[in-house]
N, C-alpha and C positions, 0 to 999 in steps of 0.2 A: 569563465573558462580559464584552465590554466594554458600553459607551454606546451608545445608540442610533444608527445611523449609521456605526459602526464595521465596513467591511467585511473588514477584517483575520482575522477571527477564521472566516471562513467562505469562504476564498479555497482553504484546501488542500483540504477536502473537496468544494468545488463541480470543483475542478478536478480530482481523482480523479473521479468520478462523470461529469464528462463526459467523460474516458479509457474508463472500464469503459463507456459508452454507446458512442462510435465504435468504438475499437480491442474493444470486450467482448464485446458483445449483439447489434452490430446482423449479426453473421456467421451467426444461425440463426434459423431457422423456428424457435418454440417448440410441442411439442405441447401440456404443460401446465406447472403453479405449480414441479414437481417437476423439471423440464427446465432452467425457467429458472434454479431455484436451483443445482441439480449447474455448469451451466454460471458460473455467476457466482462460484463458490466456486471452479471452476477455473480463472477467469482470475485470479483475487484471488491465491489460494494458488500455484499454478503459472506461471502469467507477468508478473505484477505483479512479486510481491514477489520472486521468482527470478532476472528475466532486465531489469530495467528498472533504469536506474540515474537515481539521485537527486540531483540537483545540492547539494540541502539536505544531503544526506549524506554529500558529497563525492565524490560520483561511484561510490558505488558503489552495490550493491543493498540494498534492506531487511533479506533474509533475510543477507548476509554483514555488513552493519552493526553485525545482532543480535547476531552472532557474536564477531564483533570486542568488545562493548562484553561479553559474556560473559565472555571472554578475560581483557581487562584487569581485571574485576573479581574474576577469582578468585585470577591474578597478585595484585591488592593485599591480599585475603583471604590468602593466603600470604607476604606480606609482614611482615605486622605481628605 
């Protein structure tokens, strides 16, 4: 964490969280606790991290990022 007054540190999570809010939650009637979580783990899990691309990431998606940086690291694991 930084210094007080440092909004940097809390600009990527405020801004996912109002994604999963507009684009997430606001598409269903919840019946209960159990609804809302099934549903928020499948936007996170299935079209977040899936289908959204990340500018920070270079434009691609979380889950192929992952991939990618798995990739190259077992390439270098094999390397040396």
């Amino acid at each position: 964490m930084s210094r007080r007054g440092n909004c940097w540190d809390n600009a990527p999570v405020e801004s996912f969280f109002a994604t999963l809010k507009i684009e997430g939650l606001d598409e269903y009637v919840y019946r209960d606790l159990e609804h809302v979580q099934h549903e928020s783990w499948h936007f996170i899990e299935i079209r977040y991290n899936r289908r959204r691309l990340h500018t920070t990431l270079g434009y691609t998606t979380p889950l192929g990022f992952e991939g990618e940086y798995i990739r190259t690291q077992r390439l270098t694991t094999l390397s040396v």
